[in-house]
N, CA, C and O atoms as a GROMACS GRO file, in nm:
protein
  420
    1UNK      N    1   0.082  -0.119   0.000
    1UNK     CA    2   0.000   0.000   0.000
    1UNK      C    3   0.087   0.125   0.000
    1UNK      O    4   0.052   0.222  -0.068
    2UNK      N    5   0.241   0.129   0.101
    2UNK     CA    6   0.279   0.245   0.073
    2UNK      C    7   0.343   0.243  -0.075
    2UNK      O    8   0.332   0.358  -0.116
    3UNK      N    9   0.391   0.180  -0.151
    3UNK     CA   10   0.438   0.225  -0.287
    3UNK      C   11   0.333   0.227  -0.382
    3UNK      O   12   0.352   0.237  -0.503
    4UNK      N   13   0.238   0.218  -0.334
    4UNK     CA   14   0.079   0.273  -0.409
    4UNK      C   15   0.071   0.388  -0.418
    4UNK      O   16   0.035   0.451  -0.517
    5UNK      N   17   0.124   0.454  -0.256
    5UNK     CA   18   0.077   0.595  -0.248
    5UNK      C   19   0.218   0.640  -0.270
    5UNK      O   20   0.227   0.761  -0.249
    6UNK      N   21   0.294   0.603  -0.294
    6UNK     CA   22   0.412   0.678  -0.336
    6UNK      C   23   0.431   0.707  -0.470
    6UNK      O   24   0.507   0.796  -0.509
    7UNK      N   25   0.346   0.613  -0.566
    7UNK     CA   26   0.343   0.602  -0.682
    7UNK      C   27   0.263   0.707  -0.700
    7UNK      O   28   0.291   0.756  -0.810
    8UNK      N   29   0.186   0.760  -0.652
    8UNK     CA   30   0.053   0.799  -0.640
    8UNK      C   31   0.106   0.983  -0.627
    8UNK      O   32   0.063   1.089  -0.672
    9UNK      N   33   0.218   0.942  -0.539
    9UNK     CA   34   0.232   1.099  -0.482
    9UNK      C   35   0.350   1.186  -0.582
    9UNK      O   36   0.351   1.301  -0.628
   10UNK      N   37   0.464   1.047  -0.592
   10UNK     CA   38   0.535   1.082  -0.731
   10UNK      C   39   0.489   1.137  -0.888
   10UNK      O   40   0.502   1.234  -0.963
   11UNK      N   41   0.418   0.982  -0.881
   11UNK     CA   42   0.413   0.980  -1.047
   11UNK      C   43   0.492   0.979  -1.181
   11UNK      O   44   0.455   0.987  -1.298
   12UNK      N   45   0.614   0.966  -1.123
   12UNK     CA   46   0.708   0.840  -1.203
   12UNK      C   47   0.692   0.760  -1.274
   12UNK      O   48   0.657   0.660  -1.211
   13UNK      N   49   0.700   0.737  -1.408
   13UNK     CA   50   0.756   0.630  -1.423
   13UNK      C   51   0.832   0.569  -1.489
   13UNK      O   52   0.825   0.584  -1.611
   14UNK      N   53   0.928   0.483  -1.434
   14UNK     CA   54   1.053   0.452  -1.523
   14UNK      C   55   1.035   0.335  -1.565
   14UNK      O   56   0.929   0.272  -1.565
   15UNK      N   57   1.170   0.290  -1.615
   15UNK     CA   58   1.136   0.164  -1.718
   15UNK      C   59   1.118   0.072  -1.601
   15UNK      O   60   1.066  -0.025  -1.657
   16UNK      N   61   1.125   0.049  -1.510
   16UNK     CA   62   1.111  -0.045  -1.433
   16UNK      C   63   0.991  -0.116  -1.356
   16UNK      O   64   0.973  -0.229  -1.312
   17UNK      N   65   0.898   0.030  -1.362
   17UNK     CA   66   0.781   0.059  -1.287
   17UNK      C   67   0.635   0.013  -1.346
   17UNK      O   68   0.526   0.048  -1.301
   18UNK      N   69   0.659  -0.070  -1.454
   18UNK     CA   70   0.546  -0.048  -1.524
   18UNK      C   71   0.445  -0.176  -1.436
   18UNK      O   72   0.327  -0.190  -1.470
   19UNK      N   73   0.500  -0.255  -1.334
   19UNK     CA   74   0.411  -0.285  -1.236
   19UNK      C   75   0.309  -0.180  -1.178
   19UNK      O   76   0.187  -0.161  -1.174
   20UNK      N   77   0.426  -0.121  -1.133
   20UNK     CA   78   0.346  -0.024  -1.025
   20UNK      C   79   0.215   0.110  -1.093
   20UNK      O   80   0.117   0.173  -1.053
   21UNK      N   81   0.290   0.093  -1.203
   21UNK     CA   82   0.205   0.190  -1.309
   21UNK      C   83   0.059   0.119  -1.353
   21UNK      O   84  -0.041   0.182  -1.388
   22UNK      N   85   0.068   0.004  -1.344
   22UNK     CA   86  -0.082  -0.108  -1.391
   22UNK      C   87  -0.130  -0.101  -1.260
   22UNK      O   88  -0.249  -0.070  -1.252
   23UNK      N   89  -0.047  -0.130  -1.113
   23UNK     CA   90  -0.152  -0.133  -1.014
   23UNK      C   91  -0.181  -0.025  -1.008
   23UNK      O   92  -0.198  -0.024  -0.886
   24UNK      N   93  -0.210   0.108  -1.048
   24UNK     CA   94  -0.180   0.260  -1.002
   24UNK      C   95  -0.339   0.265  -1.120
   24UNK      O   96  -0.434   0.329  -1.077
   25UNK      N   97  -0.349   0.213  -1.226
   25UNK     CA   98  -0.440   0.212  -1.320
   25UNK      C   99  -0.556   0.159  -1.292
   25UNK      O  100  -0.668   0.198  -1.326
   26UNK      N  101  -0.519   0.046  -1.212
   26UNK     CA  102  -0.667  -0.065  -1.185
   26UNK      C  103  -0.710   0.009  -1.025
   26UNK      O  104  -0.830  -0.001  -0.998
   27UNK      N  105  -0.626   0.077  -0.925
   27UNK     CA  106  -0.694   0.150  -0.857
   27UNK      C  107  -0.780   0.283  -0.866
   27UNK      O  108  -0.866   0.342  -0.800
   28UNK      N  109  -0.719   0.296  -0.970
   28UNK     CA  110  -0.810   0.428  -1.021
   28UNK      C  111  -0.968   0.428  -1.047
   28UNK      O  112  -1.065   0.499  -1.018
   29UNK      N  113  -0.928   0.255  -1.150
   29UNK     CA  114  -1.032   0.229  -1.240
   29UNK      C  115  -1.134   0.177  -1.120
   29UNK      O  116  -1.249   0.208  -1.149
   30UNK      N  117  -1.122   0.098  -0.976
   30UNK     CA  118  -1.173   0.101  -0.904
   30UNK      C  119  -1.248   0.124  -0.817
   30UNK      O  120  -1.341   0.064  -0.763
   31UNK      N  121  -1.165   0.278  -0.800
   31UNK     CA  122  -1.224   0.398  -0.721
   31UNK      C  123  -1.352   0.458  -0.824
   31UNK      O  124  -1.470   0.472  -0.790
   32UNK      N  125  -1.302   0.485  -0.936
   32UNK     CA  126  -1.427   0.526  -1.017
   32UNK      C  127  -1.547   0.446  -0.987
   32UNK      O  128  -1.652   0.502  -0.957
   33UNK      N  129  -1.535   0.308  -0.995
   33UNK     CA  130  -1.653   0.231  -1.036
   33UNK      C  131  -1.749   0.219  -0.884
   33UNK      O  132  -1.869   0.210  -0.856
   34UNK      N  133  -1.622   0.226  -0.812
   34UNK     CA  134  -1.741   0.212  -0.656
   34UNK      C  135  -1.779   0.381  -0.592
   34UNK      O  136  -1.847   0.404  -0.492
   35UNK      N  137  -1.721   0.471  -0.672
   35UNK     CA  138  -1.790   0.587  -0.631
   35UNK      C  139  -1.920   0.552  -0.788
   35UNK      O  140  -2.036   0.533  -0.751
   36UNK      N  141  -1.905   0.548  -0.877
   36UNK     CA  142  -2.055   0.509  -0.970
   36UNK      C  143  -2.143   0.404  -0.925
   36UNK      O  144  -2.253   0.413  -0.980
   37UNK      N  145  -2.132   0.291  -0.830
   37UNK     CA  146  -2.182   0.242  -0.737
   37UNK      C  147  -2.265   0.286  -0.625
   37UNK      O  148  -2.380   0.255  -0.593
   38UNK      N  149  -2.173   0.372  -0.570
   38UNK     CA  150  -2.207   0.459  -0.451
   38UNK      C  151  -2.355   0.546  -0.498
   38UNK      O  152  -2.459   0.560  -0.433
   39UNK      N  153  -2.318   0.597  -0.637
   39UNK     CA  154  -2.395   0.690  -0.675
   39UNK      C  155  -2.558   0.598  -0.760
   39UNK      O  156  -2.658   0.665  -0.790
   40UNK      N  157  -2.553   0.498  -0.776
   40UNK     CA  158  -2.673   0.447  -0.844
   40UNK      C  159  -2.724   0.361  -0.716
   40UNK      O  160  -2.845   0.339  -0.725
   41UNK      N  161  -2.671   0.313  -0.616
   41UNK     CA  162  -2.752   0.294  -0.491
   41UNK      C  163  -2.836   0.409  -0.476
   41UNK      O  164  -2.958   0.408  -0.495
   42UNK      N  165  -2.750   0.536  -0.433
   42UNK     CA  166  -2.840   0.679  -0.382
   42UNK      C  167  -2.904   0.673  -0.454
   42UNK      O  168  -3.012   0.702  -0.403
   43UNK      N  169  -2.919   0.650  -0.568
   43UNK     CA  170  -3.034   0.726  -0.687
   43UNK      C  171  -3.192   0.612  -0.651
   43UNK      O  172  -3.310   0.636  -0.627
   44UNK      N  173  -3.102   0.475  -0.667
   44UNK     CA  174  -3.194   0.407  -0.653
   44UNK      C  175  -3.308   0.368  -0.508
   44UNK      O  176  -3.414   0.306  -0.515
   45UNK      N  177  -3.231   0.438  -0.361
   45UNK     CA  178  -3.293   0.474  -0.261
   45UNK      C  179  -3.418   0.559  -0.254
   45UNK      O  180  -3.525   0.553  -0.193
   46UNK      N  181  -3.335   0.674  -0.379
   46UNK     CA  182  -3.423   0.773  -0.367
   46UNK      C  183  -3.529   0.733  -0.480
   46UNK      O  184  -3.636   0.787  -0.451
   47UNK      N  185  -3.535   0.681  -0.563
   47UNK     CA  186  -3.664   0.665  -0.671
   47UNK      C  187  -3.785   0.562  -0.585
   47UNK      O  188  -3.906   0.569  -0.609
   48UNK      N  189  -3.735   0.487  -0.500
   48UNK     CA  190  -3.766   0.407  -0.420
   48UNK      C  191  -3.880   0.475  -0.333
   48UNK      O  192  -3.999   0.443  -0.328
   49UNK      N  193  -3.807   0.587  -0.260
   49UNK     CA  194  -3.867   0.684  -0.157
   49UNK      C  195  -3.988   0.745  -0.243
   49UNK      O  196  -4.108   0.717  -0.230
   50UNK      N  197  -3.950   0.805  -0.303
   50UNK     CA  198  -4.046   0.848  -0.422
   50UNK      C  199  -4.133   0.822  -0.499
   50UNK      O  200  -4.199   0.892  -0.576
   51UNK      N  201  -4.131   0.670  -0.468
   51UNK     CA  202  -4.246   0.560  -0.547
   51UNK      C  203  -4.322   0.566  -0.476
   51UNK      O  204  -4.434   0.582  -0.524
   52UNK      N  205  -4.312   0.559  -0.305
   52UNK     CA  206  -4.395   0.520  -0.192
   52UNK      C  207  -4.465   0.650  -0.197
   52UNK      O  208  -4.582   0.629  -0.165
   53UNK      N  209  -4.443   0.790  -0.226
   53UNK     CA  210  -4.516   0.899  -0.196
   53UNK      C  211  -4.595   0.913  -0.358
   53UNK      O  212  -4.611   1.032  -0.383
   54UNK      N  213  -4.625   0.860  -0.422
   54UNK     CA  214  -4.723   0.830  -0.577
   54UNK      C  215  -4.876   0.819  -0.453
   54UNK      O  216  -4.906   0.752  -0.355
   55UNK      N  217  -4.914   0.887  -0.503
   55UNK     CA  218  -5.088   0.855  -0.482
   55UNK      C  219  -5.183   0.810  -0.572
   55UNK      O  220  -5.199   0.860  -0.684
   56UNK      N  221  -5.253   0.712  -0.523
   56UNK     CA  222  -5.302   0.620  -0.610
   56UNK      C  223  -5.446   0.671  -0.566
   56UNK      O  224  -5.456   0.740  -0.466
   57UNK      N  225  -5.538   0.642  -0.628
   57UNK     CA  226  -5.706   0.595  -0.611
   57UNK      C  227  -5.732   0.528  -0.662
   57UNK      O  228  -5.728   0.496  -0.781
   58UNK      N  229  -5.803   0.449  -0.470
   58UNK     CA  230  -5.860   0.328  -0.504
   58UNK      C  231  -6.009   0.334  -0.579
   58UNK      O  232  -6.104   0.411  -0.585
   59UNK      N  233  -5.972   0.210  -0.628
   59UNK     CA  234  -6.131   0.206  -0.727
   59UNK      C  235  -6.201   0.065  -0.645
   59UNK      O  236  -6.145  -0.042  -0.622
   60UNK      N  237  -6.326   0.103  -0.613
   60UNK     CA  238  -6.370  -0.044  -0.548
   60UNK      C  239  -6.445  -0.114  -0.649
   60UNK      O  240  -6.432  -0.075  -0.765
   61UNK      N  241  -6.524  -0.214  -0.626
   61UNK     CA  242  -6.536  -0.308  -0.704
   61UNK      C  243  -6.683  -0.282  -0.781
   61UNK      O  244  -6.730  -0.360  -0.863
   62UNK      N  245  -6.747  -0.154  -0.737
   62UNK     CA  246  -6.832  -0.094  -0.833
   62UNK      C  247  -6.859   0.034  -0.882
   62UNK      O  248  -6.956   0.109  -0.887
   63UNK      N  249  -6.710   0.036  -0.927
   63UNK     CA  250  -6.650   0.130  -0.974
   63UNK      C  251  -6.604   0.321  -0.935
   63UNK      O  252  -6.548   0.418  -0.989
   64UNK      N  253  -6.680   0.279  -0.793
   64UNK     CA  254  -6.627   0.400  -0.715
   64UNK      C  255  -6.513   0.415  -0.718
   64UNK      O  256  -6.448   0.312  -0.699
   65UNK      N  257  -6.435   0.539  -0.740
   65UNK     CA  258  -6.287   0.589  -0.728
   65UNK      C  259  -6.303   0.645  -0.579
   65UNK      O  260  -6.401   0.696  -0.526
   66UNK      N  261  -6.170   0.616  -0.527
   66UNK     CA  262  -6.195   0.706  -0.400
   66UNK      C  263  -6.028   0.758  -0.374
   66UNK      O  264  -5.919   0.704  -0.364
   67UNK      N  265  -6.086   0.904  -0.371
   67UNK     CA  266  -5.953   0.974  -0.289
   67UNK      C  267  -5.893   0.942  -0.152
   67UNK      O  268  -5.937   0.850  -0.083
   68UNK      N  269  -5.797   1.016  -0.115
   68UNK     CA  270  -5.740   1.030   0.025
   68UNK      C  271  -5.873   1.010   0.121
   68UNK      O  272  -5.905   0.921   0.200
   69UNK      N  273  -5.942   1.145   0.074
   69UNK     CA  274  -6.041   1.153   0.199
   69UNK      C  275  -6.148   1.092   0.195
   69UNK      O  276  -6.233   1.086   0.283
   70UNK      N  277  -6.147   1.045   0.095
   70UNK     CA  278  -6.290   0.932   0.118
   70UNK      C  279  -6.219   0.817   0.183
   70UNK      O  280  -6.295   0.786   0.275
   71UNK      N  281  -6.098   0.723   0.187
   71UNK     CA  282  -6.015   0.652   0.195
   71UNK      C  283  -6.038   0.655   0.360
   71UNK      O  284  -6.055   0.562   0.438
   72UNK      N  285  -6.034   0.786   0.380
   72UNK     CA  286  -5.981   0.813   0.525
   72UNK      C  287  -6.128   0.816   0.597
   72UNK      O  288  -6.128   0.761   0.707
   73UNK      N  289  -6.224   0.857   0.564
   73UNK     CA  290  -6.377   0.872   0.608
   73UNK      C  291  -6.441   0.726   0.608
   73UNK      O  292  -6.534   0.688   0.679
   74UNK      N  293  -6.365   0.646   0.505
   74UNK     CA  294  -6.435   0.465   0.466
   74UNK      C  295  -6.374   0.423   0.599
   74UNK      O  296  -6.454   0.366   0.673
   75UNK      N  297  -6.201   0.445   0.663
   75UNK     CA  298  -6.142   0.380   0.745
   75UNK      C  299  -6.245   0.397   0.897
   75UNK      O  300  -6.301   0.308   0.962
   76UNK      N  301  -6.242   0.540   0.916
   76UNK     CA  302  -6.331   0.581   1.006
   76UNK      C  303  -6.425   0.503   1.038
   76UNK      O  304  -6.418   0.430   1.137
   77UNK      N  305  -6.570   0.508   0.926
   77UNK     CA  306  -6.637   0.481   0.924
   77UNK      C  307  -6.662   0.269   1.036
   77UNK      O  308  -6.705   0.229   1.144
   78UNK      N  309  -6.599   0.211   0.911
   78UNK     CA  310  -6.566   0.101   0.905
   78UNK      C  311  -6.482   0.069   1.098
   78UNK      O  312  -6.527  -0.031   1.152
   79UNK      N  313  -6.406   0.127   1.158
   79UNK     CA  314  -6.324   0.119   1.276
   79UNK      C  315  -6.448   0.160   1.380
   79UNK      O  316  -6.470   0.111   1.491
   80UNK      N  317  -6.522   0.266   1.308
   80UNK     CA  318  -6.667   0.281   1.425
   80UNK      C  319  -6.764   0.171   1.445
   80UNK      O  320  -6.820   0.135   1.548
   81UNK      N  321  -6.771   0.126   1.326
   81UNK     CA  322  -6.883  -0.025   1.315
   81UNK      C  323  -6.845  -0.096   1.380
   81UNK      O  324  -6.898  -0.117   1.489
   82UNK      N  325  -6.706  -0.180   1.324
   82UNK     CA  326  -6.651  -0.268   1.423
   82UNK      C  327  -6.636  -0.254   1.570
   82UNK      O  328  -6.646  -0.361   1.630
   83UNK      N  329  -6.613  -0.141   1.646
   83UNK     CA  330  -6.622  -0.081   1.769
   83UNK      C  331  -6.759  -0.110   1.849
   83UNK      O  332  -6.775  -0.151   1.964
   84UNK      N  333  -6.860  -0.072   1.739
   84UNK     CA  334  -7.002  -0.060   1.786
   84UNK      C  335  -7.022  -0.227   1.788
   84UNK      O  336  -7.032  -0.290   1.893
   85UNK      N  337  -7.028  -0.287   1.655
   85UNK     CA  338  -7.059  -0.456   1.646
   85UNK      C  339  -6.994  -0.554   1.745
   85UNK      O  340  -7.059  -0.644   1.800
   86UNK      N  341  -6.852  -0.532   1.768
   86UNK     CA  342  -6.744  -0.624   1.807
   86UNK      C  343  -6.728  -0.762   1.748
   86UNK      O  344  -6.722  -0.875   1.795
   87UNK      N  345  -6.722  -0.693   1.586
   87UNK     CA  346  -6.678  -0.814   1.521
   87UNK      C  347  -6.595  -0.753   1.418
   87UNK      O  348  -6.580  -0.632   1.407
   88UNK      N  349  -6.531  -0.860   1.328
   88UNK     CA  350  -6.457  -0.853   1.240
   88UNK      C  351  -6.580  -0.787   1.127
   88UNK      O  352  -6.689  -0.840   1.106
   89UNK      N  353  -6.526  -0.647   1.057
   89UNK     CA  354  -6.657  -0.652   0.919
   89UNK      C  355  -6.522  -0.606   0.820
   89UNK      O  356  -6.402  -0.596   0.846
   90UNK      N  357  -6.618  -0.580   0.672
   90UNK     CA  358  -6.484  -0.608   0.538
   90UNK      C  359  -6.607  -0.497   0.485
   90UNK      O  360  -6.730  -0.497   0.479
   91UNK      N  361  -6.517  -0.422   0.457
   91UNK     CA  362  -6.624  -0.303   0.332
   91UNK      C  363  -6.596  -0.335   0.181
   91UNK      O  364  -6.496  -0.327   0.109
   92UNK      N  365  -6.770  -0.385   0.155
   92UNK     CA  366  -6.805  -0.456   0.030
   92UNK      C  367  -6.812  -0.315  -0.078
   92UNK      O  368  -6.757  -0.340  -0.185
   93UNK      N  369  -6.869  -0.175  -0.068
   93UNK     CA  370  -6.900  -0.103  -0.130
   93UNK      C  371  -6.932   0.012  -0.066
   93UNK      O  372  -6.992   0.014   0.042
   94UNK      N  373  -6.882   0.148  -0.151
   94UNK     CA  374  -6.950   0.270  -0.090
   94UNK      C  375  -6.978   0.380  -0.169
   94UNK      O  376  -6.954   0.393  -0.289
   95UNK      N  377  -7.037   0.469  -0.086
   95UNK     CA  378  -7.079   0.581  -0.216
   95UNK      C  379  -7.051   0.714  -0.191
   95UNK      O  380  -7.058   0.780  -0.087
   96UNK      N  381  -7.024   0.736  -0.282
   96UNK     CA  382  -6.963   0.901  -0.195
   96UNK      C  383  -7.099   0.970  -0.188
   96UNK      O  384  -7.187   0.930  -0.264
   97UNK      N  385  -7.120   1.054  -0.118
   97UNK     CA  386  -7.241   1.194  -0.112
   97UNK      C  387  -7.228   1.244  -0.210
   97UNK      O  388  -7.307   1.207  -0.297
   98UNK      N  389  -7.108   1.371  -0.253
   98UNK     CA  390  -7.086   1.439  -0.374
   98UNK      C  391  -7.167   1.411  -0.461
   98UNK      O  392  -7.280   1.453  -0.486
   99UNK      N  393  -7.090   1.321  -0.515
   99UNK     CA  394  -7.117   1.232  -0.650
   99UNK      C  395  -7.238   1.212  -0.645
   99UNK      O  396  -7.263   1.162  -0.755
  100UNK      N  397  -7.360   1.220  -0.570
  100UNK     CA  398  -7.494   1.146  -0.588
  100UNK      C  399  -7.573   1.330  -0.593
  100UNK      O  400  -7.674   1.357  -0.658
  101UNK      N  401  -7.491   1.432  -0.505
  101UNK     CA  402  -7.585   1.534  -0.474
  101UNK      C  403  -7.563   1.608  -0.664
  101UNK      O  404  -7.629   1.686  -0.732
  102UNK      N  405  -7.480   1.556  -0.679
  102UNK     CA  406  -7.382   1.621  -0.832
  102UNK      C  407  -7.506   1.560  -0.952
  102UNK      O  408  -7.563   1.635  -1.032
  103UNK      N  409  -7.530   1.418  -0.944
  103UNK     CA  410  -7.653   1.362  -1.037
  103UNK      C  411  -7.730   1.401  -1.039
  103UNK      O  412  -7.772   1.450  -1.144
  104UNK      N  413  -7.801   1.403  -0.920
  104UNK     CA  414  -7.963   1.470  -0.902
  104UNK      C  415  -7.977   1.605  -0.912
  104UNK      O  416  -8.086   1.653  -0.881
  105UNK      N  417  -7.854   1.702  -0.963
  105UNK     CA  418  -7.911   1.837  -1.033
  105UNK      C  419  -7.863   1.860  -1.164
  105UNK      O  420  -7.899   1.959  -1.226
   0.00000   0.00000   0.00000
């Protein structure tokens, strides 16, 4: 390692050196590839992070779309029943208000 960095700090080279000149090449070529390493992990952390914050709407199974806040009003809803029932329940379907006060004018 120290005639790595001596090679390194010199930069010499004579007819003799052309060892030290190939290991001096493949560390280079090294360092590059695990800092381009370094750098497509980060990238790929971050597209990652960034996938998870995509907002989706759910569509239920008769064809209601539902936003955040309907999402969040169904959870409600559904956590009060079960509270009130004391049983396990599964939400088959729902309807938004909007959408129905929006038809009928």
């Amino acid at each position: 390692m120290n005639s790595l960095i001596h090679v390194l700090a010199v930069w010499e080279i004579e007819s003799g050196d052309f060892v030290q000149a190939l290991l001096l090449s493949l560390f280079c070529i090294a360092v590059v590839f695990l800092i381009l390493l370094i750098i497509t992990l980060i990238l790929t952390l971050v597209n990652k992070i960034r996938a998870l914050d995509v907002k989706e709407k759910v569509k239920m199974k008769d064809g209601t779309q539902l936003d955040e806040d309907a999402m969040a009003a169904v959870l409600v809803a559904t956590i009060d029943y079960r509270k009130e029932r004391k049983e396990d329940v599964k939400v088959i379907s729902c309807r938004l208000v909007e959408d129905e006060k929006a038809k009928k004018k």
